[in-house]
N, C-alpha and C positions, 0 to 999 in steps of 0.2 A: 419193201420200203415204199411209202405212200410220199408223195411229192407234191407239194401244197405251191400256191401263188400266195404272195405277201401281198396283202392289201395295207393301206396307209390311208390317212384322212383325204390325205392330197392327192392318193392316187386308186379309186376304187371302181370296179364293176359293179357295184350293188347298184348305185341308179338305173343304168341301163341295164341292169335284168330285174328292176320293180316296174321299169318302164315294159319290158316285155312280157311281165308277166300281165301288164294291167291289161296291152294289148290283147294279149293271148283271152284274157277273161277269166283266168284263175285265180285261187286265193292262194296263200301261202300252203295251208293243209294241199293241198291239191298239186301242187309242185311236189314236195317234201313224199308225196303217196307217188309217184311219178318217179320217184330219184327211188324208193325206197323197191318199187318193184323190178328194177336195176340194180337191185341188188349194191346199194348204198346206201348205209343206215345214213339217214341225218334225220332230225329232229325237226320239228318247226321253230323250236329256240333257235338250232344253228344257223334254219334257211336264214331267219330275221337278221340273223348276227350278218350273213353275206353281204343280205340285200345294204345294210349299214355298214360296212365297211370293217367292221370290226373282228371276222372272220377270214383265217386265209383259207380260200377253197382249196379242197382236190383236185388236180389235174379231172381223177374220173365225175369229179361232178359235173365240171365243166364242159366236159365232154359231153355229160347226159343234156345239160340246162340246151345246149347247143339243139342239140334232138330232140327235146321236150319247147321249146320254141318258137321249133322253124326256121331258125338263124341260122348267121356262120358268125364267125370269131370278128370278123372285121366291125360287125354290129357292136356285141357284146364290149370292145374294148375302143369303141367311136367314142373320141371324146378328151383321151387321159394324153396327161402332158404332166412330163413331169419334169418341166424348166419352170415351175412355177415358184 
């Protein structure tokens, strides 16, 4: 069973992992080759759908972006409120 994070307009991670990827210095291709040799298909359709909100991740992506960034979880989800 694969266990996703719902994202919503109002409530998403995709800024802060476009903002960490810009840090980082990569491009979309370059994450998505990163997650893929972790043995997690995603496309660079899907990363784009994340990064936008429009996609709910996998737990194991998340896990990876977390690794593939440098970060922890507190970064990745600094931000979201959802009494908005």
């Amino acid at each position: 069973m694969i266990q996703k994070l719902k994202q919503s307009r109002d409530i998403s991670i995709g800024e802060n992992l476009k903002r960490l990827r810009n840090e980082a210095q990569m491009t979309q291709e370059q994450v998505v080759a990163q997650l893929q040799l972790r043995n997690l298909p995603t496309s660079r359709s899907s990363y784009s759908q994340i990064e936008s909100g429009t996609y709910n991740i996998r737990i194991g992506e998340l896990i990876a972006l977390v690794e593939i960034f440098h970060t922890d979880y507190n970064t990745i989800f600094n931000g979201l409120n959802d009494e908005e």
